[in-house]
N, C-alpha and C positions, 0 to 999 in steps of 0.2 A: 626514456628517463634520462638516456644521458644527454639526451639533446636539451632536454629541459633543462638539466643542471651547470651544461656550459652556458645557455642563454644568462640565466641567475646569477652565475659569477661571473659573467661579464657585465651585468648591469651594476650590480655591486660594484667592481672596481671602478667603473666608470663614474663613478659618485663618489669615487675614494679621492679625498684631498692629497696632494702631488702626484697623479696623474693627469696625462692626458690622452684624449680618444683623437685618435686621426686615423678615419674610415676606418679598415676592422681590427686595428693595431693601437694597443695602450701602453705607449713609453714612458715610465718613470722618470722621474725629476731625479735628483741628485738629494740622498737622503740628508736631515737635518736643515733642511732649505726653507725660509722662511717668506711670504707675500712680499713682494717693496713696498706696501701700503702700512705694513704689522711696523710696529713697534720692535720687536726684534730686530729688521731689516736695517734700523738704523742706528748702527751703537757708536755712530762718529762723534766724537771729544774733539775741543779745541784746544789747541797749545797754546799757550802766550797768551790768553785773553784777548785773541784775534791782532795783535799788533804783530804785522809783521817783521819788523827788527827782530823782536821776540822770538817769533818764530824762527825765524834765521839762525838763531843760536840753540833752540831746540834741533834744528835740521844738523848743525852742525856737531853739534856733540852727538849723533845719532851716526853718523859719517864717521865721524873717531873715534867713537866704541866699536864697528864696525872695522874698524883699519888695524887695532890692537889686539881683538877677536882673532879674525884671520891671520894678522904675523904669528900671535900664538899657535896656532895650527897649523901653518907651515912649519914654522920650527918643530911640532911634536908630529908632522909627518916625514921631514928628514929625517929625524931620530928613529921612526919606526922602521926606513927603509934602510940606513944606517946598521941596523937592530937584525933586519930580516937578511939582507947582507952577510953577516955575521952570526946567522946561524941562530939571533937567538930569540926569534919569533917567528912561524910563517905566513903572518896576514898583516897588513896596514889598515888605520882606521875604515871602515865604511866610505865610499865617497858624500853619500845622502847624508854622514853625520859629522860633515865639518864644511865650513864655508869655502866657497870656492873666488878666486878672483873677480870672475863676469859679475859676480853678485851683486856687485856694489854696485854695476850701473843700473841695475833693475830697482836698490833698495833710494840710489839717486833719483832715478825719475821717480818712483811713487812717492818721494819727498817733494820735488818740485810739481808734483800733479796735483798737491796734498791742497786745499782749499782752506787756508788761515784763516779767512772770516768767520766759514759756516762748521769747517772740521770733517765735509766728506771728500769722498774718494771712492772713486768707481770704476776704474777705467777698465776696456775688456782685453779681454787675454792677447787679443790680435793686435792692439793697438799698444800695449806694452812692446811685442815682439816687433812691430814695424820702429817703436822708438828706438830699443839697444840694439837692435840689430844681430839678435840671437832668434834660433829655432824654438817653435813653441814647446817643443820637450824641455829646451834646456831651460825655458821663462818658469813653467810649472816647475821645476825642480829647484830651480831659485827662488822662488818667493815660498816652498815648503821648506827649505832649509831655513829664510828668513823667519817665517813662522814659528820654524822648533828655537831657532835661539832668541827669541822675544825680539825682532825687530821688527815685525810687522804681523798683524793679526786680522782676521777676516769674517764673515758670515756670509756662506752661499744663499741667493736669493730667485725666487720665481717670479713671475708676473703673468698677467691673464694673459693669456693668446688672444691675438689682434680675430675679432671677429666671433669670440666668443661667450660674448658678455651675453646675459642671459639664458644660454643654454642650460641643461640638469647636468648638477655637476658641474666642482671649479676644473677650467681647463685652464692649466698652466703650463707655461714650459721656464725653462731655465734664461736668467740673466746674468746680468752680470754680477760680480761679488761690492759687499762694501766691506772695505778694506778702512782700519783706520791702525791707530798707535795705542798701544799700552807698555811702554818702556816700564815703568814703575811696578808693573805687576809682573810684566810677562818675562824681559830681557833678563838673561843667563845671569847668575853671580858672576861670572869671569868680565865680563862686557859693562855689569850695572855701576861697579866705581868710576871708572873711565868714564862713562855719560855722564852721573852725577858732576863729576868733578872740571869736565867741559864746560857744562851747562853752566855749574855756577859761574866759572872763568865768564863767559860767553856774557850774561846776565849781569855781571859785575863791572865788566868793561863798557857794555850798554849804559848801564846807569850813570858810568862817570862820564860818557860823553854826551848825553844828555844834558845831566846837571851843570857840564861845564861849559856848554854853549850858551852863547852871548848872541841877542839879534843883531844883525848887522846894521852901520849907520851909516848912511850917504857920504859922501866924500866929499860932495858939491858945497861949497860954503851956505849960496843962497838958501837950496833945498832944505839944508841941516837947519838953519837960521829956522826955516817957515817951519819943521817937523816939530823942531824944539817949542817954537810960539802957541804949535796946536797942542803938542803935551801940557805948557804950563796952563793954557786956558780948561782943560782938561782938569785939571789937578785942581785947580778953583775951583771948578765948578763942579765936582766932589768933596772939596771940601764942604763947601756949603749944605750943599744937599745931607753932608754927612752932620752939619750941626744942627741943621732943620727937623731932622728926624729927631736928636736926640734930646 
């Protein structure tokens, strides 16, 4: 009977969505983890309506909300050890619950990794840590700090295991994360004026140096002579067309 009844629930789990069967051993996915295929798996948003400029000044106010953050928490972990010093506390903040210096290069790169056309980001745990140059404990513990204060937000995701399409039962294993931005929803009150207030700078300076470029015009007399002749014949021959129509 009991043999029976371990057969049963192993078949059962074996047919349980985020598992997977490898020989007589059924490892668990990472709860909350969604197919790369599902609609879930992909909650990447664009900044900037894909113009990069744009984006450059989204990355940037992101960067100095981030730099304002952190000097605040330094300064209120002086004070606490200041405090504890003197007798008039005996613990300093959590370290998990205030930003740390290294942070910034991890929340740098996942900005420059960040794909401004399409709005995903994916990159795997190993290839973060090969970039900053930090131990994969200390990568995982900075991008959850990033996490808790709204600067970067995620969805764990699985994918079929290589060779296992059609088998009974999805067999999955774990991928990598999509990572994308919700400043607006997610980032801390302390951090969210600071970004707003970048971003416009950032966005305002863009638009005047935009609006305030001039194309440039040859210097060559000749050149300018023949550009000028193909504008005026140009211009005629809109005009025209434009009385012809009307």
């Amino acid at each position: 009977m009991t043999a029976r009844f371990g057969d049963l629930a192993a078949s059962i789990l074996s047919t349980t969505p985020g598992h997977r069967k490898e020989g007589d051993a059924t490892d668990p996915v990472r709860r909350g983890s969604f197919h790369e295929d599902s609609r879930q798996a992909k909650p990447w948003r664009r900044h900037g309506d894909g113009d990069r400029r744009k984006w450059n000044a989204f990355k940037g106010a992101a960067l100095g909300a981030f730099d304002k953050l952190y000097k605040a928490h330094c300064i209120q972990l002086r004070q606490e050890r200041a405090d504890r010093r003197a007798g008039k506390r005996d613990d300093v903040t959590d370290s998990r619950k205030r930003l740390h210096g290294d942070d910034r290069a991890v929340l740098a790169y996942m900005l420059d990794r960040f794909n401004h056309v399409t709005g995903e980001l994916y990159p795997r745990i190993d290839t973060i840590v090969d970039a900053v140059g930090k131990s994969e404990g200390y990568v995982k513990a900075a991008l959850a700090r990033l996490r808790q204060f709204g600067f970067l937000c995620w969805v764990r995701r699985t994918k079929t295991k290589e060779g296992a399409e059609g088998q009974a039962g999805p067999q999955l294993e774990q991928t990598s994360n999509a990572y994308y931005f919700a400043w607006g929803e997610q980032l801390v009150q302390e951090a969210k004026g600071a970004f707003q207030n970048l971003l416009t700078i950032g966005l305002k300076k863009l638009r005047a140096v935009t609006t305030g470029a001039k194309p440039a015009w040859p210097s060559d007399p000749a050149l300018s002579a023949a550009l000028a002749g193909v504008r005026d014949g140009l211009d005629r021959r809109d005009a025209v067309v434009s009385s012809a129509s009307t």
